[in-house]
FIDO-114485 format. One record per atom (N, C-alpha, C, O): residue number from 1; x, y, z. Coordinates in steps of 0.05 Angstrom, whole numbers. Example, Ala and Ser with C-alpha at 12.3 -4.5 7.8 and 13.67 -1.06 7.14 Angstrom:
BEGIN
ATOM   num        x        y        z
ATOM     1      264     -114      156
ATOM     1      246      -90      156
ATOM     1      264      -66      156
ATOM     1      285      -66      169
ATOM     2      257      -45      142
ATOM     2      273      -21      143
ATOM     2      258        1      157
ATOM     2      268       23      161
END
This chain:
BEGIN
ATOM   num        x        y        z
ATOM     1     1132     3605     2805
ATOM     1     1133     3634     2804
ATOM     1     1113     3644     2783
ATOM     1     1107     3629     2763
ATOM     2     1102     3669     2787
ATOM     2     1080     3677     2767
ATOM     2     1089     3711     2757
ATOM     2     1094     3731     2771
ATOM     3     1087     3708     2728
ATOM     3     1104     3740     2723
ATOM     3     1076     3755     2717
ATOM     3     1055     3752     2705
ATOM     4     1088     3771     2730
ATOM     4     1065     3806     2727
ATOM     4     1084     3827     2704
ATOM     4     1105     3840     2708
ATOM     5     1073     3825     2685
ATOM     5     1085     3839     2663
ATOM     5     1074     3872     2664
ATOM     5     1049     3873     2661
ATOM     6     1088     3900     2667
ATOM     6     1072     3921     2678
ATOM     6     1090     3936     2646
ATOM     6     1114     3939     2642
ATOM     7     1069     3943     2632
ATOM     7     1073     3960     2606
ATOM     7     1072     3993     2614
ATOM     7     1054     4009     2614
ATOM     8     1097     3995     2619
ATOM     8     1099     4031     2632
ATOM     8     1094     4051     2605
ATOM     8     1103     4049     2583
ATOM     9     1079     4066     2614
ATOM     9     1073     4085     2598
ATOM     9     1093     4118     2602
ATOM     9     1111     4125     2618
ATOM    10     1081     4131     2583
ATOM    10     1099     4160     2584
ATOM    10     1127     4153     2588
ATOM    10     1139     4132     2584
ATOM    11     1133     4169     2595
ATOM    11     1164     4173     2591
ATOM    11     1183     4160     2616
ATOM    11     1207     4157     2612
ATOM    12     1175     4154     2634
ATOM    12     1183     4139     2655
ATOM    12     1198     4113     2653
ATOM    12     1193     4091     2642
ATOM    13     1223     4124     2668
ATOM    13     1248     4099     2669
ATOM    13     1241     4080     2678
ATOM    13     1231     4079     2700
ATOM    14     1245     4056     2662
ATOM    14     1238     4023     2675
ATOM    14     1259     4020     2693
ATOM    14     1254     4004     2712
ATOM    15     1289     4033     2692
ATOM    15     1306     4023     2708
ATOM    15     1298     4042     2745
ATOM    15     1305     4032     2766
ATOM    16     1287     4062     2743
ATOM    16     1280     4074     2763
ATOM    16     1263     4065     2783
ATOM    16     1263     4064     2808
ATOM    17     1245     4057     2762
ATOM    17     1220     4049     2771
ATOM    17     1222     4022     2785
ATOM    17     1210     4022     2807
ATOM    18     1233     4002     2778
ATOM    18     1245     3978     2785
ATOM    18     1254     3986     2820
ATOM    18     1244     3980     2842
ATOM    19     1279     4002     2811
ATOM    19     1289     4011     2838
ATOM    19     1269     4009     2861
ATOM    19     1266     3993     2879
ATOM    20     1257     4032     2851
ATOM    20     1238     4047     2871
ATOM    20     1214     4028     2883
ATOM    20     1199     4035     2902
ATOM    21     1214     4007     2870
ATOM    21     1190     3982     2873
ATOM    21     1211     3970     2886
ATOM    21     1206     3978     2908
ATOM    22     1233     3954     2888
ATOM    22     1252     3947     2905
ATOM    22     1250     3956     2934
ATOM    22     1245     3943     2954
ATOM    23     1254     3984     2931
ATOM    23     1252     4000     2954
ATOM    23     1224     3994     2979
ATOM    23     1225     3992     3004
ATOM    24     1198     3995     2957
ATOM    24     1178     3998     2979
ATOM    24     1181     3963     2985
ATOM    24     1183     3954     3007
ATOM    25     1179     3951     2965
ATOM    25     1184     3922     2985
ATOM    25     1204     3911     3001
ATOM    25     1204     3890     3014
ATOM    26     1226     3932     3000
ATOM    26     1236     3916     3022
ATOM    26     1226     3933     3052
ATOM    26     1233     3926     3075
ATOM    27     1208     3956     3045
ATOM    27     1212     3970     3067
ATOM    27     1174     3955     3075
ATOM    27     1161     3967     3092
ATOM    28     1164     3935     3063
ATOM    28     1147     3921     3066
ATOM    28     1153     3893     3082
ATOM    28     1137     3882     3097
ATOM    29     1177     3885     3077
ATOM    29     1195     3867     3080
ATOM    29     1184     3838     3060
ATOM    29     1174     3818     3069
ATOM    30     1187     3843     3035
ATOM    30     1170     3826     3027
ATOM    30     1200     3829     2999
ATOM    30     1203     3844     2980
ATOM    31     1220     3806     3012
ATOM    31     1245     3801     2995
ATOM    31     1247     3777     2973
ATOM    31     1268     3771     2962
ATOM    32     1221     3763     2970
ATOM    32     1227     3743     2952
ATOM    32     1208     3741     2919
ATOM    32     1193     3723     2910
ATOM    33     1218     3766     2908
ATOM    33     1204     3783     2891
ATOM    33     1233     3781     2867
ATOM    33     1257     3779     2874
ATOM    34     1225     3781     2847
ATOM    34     1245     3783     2827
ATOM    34     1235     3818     2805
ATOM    34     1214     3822     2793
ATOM    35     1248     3830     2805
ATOM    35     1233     3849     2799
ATOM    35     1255     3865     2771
ATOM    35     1273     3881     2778
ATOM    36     1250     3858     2741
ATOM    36     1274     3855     2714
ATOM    36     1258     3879     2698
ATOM    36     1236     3876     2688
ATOM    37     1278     3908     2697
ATOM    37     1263     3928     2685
ATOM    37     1272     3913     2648
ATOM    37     1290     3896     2645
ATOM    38     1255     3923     2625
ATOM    38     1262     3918     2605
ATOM    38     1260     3939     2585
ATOM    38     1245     3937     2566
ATOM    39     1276     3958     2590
ATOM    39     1280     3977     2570
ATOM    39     1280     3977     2543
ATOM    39     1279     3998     2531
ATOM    40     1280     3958     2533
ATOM    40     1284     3964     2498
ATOM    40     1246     3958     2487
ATOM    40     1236     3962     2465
ATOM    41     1236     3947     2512
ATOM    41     1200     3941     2515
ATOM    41     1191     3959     2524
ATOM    41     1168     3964     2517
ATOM    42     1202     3976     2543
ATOM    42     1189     4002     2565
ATOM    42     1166     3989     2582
ATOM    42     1144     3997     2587
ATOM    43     1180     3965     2590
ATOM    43     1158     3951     2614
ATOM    43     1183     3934     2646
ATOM    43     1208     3935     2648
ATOM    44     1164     3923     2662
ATOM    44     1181     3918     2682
ATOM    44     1166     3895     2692
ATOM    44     1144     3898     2703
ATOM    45     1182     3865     2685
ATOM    45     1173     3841     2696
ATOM    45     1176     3840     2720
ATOM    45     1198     3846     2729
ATOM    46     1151     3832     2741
ATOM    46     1157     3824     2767
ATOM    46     1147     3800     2778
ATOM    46     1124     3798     2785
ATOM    47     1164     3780     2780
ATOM    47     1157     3752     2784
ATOM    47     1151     3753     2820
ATOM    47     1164     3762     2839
ATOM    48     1128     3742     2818
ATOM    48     1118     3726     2853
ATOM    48     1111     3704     2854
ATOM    48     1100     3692     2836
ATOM    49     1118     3693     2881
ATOM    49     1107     3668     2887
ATOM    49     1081     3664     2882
ATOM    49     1065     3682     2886
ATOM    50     1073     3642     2873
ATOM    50     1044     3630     2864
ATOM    50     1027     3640     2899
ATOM    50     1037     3643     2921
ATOM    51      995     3644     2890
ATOM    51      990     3651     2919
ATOM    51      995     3668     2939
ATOM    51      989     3667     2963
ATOM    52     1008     3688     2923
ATOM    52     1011     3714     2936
ATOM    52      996     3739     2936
ATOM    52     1005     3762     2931
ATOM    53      969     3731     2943
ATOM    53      953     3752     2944
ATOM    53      960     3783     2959
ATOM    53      958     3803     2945
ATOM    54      967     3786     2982
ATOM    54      980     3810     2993
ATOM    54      991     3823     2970
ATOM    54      981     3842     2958
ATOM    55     1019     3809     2964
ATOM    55     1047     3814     2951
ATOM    55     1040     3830     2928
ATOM    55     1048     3853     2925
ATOM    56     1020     3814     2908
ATOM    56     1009     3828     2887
ATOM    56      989     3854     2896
ATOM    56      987     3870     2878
ATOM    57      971     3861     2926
ATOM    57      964     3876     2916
ATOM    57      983     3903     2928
ATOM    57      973     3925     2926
ATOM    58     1010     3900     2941
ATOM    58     1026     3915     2940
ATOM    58     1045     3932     2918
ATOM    58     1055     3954     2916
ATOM    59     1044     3912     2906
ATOM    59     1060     3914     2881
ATOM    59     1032     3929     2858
ATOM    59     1037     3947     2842
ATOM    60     1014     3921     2862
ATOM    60      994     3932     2837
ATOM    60      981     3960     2852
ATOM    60      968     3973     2836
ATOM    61      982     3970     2873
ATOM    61      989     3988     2889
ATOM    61     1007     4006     2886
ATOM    61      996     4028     2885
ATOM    62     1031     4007     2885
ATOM    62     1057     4012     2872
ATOM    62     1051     4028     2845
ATOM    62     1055     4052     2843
ATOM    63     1040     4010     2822
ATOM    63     1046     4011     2802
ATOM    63     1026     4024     2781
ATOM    63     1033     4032     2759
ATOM    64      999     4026     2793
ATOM    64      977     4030     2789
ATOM    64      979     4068     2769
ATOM    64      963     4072     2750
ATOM    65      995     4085     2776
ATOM    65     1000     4093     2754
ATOM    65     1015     4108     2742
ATOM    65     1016     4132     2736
ATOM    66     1030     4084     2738
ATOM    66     1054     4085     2726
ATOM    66     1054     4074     2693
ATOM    66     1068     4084     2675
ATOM    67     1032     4047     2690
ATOM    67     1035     4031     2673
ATOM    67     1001     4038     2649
ATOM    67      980     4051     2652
ATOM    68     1009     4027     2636
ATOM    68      978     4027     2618
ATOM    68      973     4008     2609
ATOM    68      954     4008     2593
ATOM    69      990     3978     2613
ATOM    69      971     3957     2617
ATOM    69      990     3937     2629
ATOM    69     1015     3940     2628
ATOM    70      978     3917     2641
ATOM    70      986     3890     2652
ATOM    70      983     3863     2644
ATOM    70      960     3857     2637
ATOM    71     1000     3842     2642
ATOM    71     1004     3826     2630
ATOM    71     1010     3804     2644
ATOM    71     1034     3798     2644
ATOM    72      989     3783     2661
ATOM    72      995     3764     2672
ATOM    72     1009     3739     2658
ATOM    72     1005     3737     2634
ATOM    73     1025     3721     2671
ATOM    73     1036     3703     2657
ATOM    73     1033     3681     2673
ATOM    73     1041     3659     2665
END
């Protein structure tokens, strides 16, 4: 698994946001995503399978601006 670390900016709920990224992937159908808001950081870990080129650029699609920086792991 490979974590996409997304540093949310402004005032925007990590627990919402999480949700709402839940939402478009499942309506992507793309369910094997781990997706852990972290509020006391104001960021939202999202782990993918290694080699998931699509997946990530749905997700960095998604997220693009919401966050003010990214943090591969």
């Amino acid at each position: 698994m490979r974590n996409i670390r997304y540093l949310i900016k402004g005032d925007y709920s990590t627990e919402q946001l999480a949700e709402d990224l839940r939402v478009q992937l499942d309506i992507n159908r793309q369910n094997n995503v781990r997706i852990t808001p972290v509020k006391n950081r104001n960021e939202v870990i999202v782990q993918v399978p290694e080699a998931s080129g699509s997946l990530e650029e749905i997700v960095g699609s998604f997220m693009q601006d919401y966050h003010s920086g990214v943090i591969l792991e």
